[in-house]
C-alpha positions in Angstrom: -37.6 55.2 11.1 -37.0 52.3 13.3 -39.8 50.2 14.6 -39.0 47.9 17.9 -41.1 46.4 20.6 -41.0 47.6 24.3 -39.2 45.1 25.3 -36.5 45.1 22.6 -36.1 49.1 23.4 -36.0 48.3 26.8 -33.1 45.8 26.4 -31.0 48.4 24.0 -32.2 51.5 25.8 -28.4 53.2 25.1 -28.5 52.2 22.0 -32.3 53.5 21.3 -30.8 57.1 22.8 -27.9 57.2 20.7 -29.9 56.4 17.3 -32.6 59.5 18.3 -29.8 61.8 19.3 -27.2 61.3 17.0 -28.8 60.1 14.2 -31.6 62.2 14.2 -33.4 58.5 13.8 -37.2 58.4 14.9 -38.1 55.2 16.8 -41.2 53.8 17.1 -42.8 51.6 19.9 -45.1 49.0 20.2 -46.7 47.7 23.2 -49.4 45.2 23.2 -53.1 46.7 23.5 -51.3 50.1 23.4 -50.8 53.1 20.8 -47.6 53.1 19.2 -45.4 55.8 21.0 -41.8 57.8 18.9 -39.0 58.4 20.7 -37.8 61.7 18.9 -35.0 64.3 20.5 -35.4 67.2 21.8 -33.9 69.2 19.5 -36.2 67.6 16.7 -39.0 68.4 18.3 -38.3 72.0 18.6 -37.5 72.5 15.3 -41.0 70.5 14.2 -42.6 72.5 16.2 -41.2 75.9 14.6 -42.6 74.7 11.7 -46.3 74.4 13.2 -46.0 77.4 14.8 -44.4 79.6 11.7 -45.4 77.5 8.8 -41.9 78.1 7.1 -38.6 76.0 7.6 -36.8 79.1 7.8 -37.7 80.3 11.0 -37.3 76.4 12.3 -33.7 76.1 11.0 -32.8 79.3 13.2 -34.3 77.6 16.1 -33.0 74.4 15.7 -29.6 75.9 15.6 -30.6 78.3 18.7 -31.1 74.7 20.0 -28.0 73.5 19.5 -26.0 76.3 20.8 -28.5 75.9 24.2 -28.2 72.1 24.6 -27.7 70.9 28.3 -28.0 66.9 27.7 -30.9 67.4 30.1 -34.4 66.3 30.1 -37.9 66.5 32.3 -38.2 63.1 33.6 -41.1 61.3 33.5 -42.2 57.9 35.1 -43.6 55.0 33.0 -45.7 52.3 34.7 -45.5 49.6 31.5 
């Protein structure tokens, strides 16, 4: 797991991206006088949250690869006012 300051992320962004997605890397974060955030991709965080849901990895390997086969390279976007 990778640990970076906003402004470092900011100044790789691509490079931040590329780590989550095709490493399957977690990156954390920091900001001064603010909790720690983790970048994680989607597909990650579907298949963690199989897990919560089901309590087995079975179930969360069978959507991870549901995931896969779904993948549109597209995200909700969201607006940060750091």
């Amino acid at each position: 797991m990778k640990t970076m300051t906003y402004s470092e992320s900011r100044a790789r962004y691509a490079e931040v991206l590329n780590a989550v997605t095709d490493d399957r890397e977690e990156v954390v974060i920091t900001r001064a006088g603010h909790e720690p955030v983790v970048i994680v991709s989607l597909k990650e965080t579907a298949y963690l949250a199989d897990i919560v849901r089901n309590g087995n990895e079975g179930s969360a390997n069978r959507t991870r690869s549901s995931t896969d086969s779904r993948a549109t390279g597209r995200a909700a976007s969201t607006t940060s006012t750091d």
